[in-house]
N, C-alpha and C positions, 0 to 999 in steps of 0.2 A: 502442531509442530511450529516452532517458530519460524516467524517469514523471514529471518535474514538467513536461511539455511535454504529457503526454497528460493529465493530470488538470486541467491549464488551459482546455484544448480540451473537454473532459468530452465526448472520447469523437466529437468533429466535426472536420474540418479545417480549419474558421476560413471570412473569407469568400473567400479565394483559391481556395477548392477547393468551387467550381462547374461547371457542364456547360459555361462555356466551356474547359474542358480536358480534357472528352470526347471521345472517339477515337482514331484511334492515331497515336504519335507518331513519328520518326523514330528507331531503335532506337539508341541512342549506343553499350550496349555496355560493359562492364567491363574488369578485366586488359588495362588497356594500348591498350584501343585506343579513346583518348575522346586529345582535346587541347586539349579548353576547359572553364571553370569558372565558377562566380561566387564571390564571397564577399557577406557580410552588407553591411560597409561598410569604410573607407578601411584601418585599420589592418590587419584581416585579408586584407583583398585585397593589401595590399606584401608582408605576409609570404609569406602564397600563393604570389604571384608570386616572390618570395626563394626559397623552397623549393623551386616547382618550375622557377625559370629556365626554359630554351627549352621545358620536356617539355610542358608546360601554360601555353595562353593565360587567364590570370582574368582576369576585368570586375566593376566594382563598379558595383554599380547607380543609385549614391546617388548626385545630381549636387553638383558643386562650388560650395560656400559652404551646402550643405548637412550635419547631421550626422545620422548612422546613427540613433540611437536615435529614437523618435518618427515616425520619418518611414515615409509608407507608399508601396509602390509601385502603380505599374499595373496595370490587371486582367490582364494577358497576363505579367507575367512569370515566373510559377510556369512557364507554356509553354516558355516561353526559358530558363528552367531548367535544364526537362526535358531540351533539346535538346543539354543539355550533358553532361558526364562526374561533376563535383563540386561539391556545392555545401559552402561551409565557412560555418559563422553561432555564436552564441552561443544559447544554448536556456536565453532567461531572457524575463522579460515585459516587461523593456526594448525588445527587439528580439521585438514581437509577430508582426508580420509574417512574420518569419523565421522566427518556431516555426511559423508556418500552412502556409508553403510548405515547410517541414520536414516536418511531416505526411503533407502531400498527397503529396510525392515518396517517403515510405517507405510509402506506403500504397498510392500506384499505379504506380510506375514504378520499379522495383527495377534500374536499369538506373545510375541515378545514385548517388554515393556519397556518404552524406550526414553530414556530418563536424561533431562540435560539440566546439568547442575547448576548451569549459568542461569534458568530459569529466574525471570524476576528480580533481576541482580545489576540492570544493564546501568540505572542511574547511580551505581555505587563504581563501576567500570572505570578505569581512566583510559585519557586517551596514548596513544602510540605518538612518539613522535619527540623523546628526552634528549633533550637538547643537551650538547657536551658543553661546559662550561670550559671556556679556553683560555681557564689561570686567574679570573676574577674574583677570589676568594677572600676577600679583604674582612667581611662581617663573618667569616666561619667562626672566629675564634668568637665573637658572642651571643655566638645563637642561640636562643631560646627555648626551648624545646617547647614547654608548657603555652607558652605564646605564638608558637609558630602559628601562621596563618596557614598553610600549607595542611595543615595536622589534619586527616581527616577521621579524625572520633566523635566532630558532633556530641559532642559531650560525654559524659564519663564512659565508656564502651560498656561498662562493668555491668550496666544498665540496661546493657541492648536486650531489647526483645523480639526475640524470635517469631515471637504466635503474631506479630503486629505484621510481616516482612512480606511484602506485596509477592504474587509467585502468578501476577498475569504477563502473558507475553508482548511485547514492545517490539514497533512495529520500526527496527532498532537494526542498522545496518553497523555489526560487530568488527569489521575488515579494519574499521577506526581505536579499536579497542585494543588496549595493553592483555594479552590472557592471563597472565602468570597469577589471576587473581589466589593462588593458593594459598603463596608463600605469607601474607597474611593470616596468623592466626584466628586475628579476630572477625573477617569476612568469611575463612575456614566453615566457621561455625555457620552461615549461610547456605552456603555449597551441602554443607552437611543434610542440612536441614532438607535441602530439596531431595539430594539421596533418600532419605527416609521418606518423605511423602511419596515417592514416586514406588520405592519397596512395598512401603505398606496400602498405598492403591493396590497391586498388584499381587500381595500376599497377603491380605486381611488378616489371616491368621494367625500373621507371625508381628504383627502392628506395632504390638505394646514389648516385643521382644527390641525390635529396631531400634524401638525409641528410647527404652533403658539405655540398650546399647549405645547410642547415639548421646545420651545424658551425661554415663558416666568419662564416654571421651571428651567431651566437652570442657570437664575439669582439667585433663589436660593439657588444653588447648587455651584454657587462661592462666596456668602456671607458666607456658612459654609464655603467653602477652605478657605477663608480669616479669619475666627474666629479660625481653628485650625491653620493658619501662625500666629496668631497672640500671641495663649495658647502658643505657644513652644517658640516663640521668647521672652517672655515677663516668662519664665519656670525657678523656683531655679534649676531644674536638669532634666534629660533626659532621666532618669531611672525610673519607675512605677514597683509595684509588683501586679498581677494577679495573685488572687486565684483560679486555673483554667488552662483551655488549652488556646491557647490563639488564639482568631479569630481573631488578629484587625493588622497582617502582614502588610494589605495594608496602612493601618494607617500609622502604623511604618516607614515604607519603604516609604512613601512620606515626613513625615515631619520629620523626624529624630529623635527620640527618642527609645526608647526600652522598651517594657514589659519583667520581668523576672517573668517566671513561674514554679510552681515546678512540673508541670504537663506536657506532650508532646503534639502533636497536635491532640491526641486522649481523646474525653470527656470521651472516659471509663478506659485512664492510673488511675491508681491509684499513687500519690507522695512515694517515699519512706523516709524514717526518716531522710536519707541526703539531698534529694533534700527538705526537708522541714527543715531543718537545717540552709544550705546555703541559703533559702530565709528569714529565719531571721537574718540571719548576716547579710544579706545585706539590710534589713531593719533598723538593727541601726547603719552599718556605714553610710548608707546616710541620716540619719537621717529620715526616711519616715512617714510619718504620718499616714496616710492615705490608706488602701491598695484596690484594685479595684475584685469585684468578677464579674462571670455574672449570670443574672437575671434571666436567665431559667434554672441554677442548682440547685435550692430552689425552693419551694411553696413560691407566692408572700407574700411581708411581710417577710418572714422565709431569713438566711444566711446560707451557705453552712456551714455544720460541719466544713470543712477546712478552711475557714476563722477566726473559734473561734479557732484551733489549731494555727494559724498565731497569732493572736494576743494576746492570753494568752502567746505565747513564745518571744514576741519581745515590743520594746517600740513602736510600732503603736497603735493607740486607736481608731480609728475608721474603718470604710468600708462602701465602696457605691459602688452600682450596675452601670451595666455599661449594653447595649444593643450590641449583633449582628445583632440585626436588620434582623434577617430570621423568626422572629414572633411577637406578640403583647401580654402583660400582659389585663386582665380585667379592668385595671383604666384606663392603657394608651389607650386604643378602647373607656371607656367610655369620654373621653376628648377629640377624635376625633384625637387624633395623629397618622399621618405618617413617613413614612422613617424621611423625615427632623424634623419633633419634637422629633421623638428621638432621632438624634444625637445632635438636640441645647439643646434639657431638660432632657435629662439622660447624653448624654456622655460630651459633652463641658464640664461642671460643675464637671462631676468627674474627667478626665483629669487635670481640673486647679487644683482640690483640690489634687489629688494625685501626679503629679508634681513640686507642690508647687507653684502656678503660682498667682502671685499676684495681 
């Protein structure tokens, strides 16, 4: 288990791991003979279920119009857990609950196999702590993409190899860490990677099933890196405003560009009259159009109150939602979309539009 999960806990299971989950439970059983799972929340549960197609049924716990982080569950679902074969989560303090019911399953029921995607990942991590630029934009308009120093591809991604990707644990206190490592397609493929080592530990027999599985979504997952190399490179500017905190770091930080938000990386900061000031100035020096909110600070349908502040104070006239991708709206479930349809049919589209990307 990793130790930043156990020195959080200092050493208890959190409050899930109480004596309502004393006694014995239905022996689920390792190697192959388990057929259900859960994951943490939305994104890891598509993969999941990517990975393991028909071998394993996952359930995400998180109901719809809800997102993963923040949210806690029921006192009984550690139980329901248990009852299963795998559970897959992130082992950071975003996702508290998950580290509880993480504990408790490697502490008492050695039957479930308990997978943390973030395994081995922590020197790829950024940190928390994005600093709102307060209208200093002066070099946006020549930004480089290809030169950014910021760029974190290490060279061509196209490249990257997986079978090389360290998966020991670091003795790595995560509370400092940005989570949203998802929204990056091409670390995606990391997170993946652990999912399936941790499946086929534990399903031997379904190994080389995973790992197809796990192969052939992987192409998908570099036709999106190739759709956002292609929004930035083809981008009038490199600057976007989010109404909002802003989850999409990983984004930023691969292909270069910048969200400026009047928000910190806290959903519950409230803007002050200057930082909502400076994001309208910098809204009609760069001429923006377009500004970006996200989807789960509104009732669907509905726009954050602060985005009608933004744009009754600036020459922007529109806003379009944008997805974190740690949960699902009611239309986007009833359309069948996962991780990748959200990022091709919510964010592609609002990225070019708020970009200016022609």
């Amino acid at each position: 288990m990793n130790s930043t999960r156990r020195s959080l806990l200092q050493g208890g299971a959190g409050i899930l791991a109480t004596s309502v989950f004393a006694g014995c439970l239905d022996d689920v059983g390792r190697n192959g003979e388990f057929d259900s799972g859960y994951a943490a929340f939305f994104t890891l549960w598509d993969w999941s279920q990517q990975v393991s197609g028909d071998a394993i049924d996952f359930e995400n716990p998180v109901g719809t119009g809800e997102a993963g982080h923040g949210w806690q569950p029921s006192g009984d679902l550690t139980r329901d857990i248990a009852d299963t074969g795998a559970f897959v989560y992130l082992d950071t303090p975003e996702f508290s609950w998950a580290q509880d019911v993480a504990a408790t399953l490697e502490d008492d029921y050695d039957t479930v196999a308990v997978i943390d995607a973030l395994d081995g990942l922590d020197d790829q991590l950024l940190d928390w702590g994005h600093e709102v630029d307060n209208g200093d934009h002066e070099d946006h308009g020549d930004h480089d993409h290809e030169d950014d120093e910021n760029d974190s591809h290490e060279g061509d991604h196209e490249d990257h190899d997986h079978e090389n990707d360290s998966h020991e644990d670091h003795d790595h206190d995560r509370s400092s860490n940005d989570p949203h490592v998802w929204l990056d397609p091409v670390l995606a493929q990391d997170v993946i990677d652990n999912i399936v080592d941790g499946l086929a530990d534990a399903d031997p027999d379904n190994a080389e099933t995973f790992e197809d599985n796990a192969a052939e979504y992987a192409t998908h997952l570099e036709e999106l890196d190739g759709q956002f190399e292609e929004l930035i490179a083809e981008a009038d500017r490199h600057v976007a405003v989010l109404a909002g905190h802003d989850s999409f770091t990983y984004l930023e930080e691969r292909y270069g560009f910048e969200l400026h938000t009047p928000i910190g990386v806290s959903p519950q900061e409230e803007p002050s009259h200057g930082d909502i000031s400076d994001t309208i100035d910098l809204i009609d020096e760069e001429g923006i159009d377009t500004i970006l909110y996200d989807a789960f600070d509104a009732p669907e349908g509905e726009v954050p109150p602060l985005v009608d502040t933004i744009l009754g104070g600036s020459d922007a006239t529109d806003a379009v939602a944008v997805s974190p991708a740690a949960g699902t709206l009611e239309s986007w479930q009833e359309e069948g979309w996962g991780y990748r349809e959200q990022m091709e049919e919510i964010n592609i589209p609002a990225f070019r539009e708020a970009l200016g990307t022609q």
